[in-house]
N, C-alpha and C positions, 0 to 999 in steps of 0.2 A: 543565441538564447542563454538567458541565466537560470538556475535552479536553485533557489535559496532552500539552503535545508539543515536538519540536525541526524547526526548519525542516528541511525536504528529506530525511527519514528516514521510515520506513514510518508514523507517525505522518499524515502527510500523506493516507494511504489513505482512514482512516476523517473523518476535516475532509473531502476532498471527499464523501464521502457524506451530512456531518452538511448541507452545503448542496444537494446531489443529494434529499435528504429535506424540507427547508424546515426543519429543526427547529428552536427557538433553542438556543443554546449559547454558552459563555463559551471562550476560548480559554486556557490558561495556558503560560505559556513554561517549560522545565524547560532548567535550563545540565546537559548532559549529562555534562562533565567535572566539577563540583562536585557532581551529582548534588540540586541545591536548587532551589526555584522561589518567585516572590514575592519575590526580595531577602534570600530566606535562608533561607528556611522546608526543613526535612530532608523531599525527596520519597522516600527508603524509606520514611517512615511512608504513603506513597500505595502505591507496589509497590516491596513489599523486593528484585525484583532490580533496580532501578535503572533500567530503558529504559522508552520510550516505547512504542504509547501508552498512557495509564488513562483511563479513562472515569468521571467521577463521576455517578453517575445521580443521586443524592440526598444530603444529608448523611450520610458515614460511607458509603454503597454505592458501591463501587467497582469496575468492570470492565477485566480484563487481557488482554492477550493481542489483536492485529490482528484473526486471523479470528471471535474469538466479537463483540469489539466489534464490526466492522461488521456481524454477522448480528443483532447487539440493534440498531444503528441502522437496519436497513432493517425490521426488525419493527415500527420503531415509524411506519414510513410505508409500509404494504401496500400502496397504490395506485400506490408511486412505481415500482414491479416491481424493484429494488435487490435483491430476493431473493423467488424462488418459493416458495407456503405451507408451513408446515412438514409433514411427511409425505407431500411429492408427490415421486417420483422426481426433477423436477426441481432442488428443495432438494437431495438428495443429490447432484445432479451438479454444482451449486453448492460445495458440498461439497469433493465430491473434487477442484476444481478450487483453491479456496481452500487446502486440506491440500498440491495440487502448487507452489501459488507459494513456499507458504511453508517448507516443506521442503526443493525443488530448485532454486528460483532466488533467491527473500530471502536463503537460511541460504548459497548459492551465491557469493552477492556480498561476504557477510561477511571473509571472509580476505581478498580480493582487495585491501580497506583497511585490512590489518594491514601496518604496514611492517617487522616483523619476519618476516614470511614471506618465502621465497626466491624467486625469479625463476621457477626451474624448476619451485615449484610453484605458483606465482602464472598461470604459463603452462597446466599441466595444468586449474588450476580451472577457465581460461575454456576451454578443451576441454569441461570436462565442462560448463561454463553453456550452451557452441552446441548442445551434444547435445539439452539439455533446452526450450531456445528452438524447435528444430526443432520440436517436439511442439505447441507453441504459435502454428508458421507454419503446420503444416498446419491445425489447427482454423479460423484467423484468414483460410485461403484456403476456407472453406467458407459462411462469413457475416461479419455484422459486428465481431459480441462473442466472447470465447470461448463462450457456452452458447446464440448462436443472434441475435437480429436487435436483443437489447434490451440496453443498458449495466444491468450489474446491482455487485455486491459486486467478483468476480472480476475486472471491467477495472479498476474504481481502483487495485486491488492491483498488477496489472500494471501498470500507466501508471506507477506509481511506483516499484514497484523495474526495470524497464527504463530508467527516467531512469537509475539513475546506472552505466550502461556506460562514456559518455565519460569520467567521472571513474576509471574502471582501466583503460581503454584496450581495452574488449570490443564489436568492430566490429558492429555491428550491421545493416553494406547487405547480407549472403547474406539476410536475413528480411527483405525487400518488404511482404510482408502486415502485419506487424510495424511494420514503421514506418508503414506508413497506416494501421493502428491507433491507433496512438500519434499522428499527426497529426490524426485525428476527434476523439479523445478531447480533447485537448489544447484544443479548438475550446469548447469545451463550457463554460457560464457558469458551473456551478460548479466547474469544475476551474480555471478563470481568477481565480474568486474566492478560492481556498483557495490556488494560486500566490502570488498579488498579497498576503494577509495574512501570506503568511510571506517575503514579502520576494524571490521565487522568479520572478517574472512573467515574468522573457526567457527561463528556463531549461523554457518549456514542451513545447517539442516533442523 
C-alpha cells in the first residue's frame, strides 16, 4: 500500500494507524501547493480534488477520504481493535464519532488558516470549535479513548487535528481531559513513529 500525504495535515491520522496496525506501506510526499508528488508526477490523476490523504491499496485502486481510509486500515488488522466489527453497534459508534471530528472540528479548523478570513470571524469559529471540543471533554472524563478504554480510529483523528490549535491560537487548557489525552496518545510508539517520518517529532504533544 501507498500513503500519499503532507506532513502535519489529517493525512498523518491514517500513517499512525497504518503503523498502530503493523501493515507494510510506502509513504509518498504530495507538495500540496504544486499539487505533484515524486518530482513531478500530476497527483489529481491520484484524487482529482487535490488533498491528502489517498490510499493506494493496489495498482490503479485508490482510496479517498480520512474516515473510510482509516476504517479499511483498521479492517485489515482486526486484532489490533483500531475499529469494532463491522455490524456491531459499536462500529456505528465508531462511526458517528469519526463523521463528528470530521465535520465539527477538522472542517472547524479549516478557515482558521485561511488568511483571508477576518479576525471577527476567525474569532467566532474558535467559539464554535470550544463548543464542539466540550462534547469531546465530556466523553474523554469518562474513560480513556473517546469510545471507551481502547485507542481505536477516532483518537488518531483527534490527536491530529487538536494538534494544530497552537498554530490558530485555539486555547486548549479549559479541556483537561483533552490534553491528557493527547499527552497518552502522543506517548504511543506509533504515533512517535509516524511524528519522526514526517519530520514532526517535537511537535508531539
Amino acid at each position: 500500500m501507498k500513503l500519499f500525504f503532507t506532513p502535519g495535515v489529517c493525512s498523518q491520522a491514517p500513517h499512525i494507524l497504518l503503523h498502530e496496525a503493523g501493515l507494510p506501506f510506502e509513504l509518498v510526499l504530495v507538495d500540496k501547493a504544486k499539487k505533484t508528488y515524486d518530482g513531478g508526477k500530476d497527483y489529481l490523476a491520484i484524487n482529482r480534488n487535490g488533498y491528502v490523504p489517498a490510499l493506494e491499496i493496489e495498482p490503479g485502486v485508490v482510496l479517498t477520504e480520512g474516515p473510510a481510509i482509516m476504517q479499511y486500515i483498521a479492517d485489515q488488522a482486526p486484532d489490533s481493535g483500531l475499529a469494532p466489527a463491522n455490524g456491531t453497534l459499536a462500529r456505528y459508534r465508531l462511526q458517528s464519532w469519526l463523521n463528528f471530528i470530521t465535520s465539527e472540528i477538522h472542517k472547524g479548523f479549516s478557515p482558521l488558516f485561511n488568511p483571508k478570513w477576518p479576525a471577527e470571524a476567525k474569532q467566532l469559529g474558535k467559539e464554535q470549535l470550544a463548543k464542539r471540543l466540550e462534547t469531546v471533554e465530556i466523553e474523554l472524563g469518562k474513560h480513556e479513548f473517546l469510545t471507551g478504554n481502547v485507542f481505536t480510529a477516532a483518537d488518531a483523528y483527534l490527536f491530529v487535528v487538536t494538534g494544530w490549535a497552537g498554530f490558530v491560537g485555539l486555547d486548549l487548557t479549559p479541556f483537561p481531559n483533552l490534553l491528557a489525552f493527547r499527552q497518552r496518545v502522543a506517548k504511543r510508539p506509533a504515533v512517535q513513529a509516524a511524528l519522526a517520518a514526517e519530520g514532526l517529532a517535537k511537535h508531539a504533544a
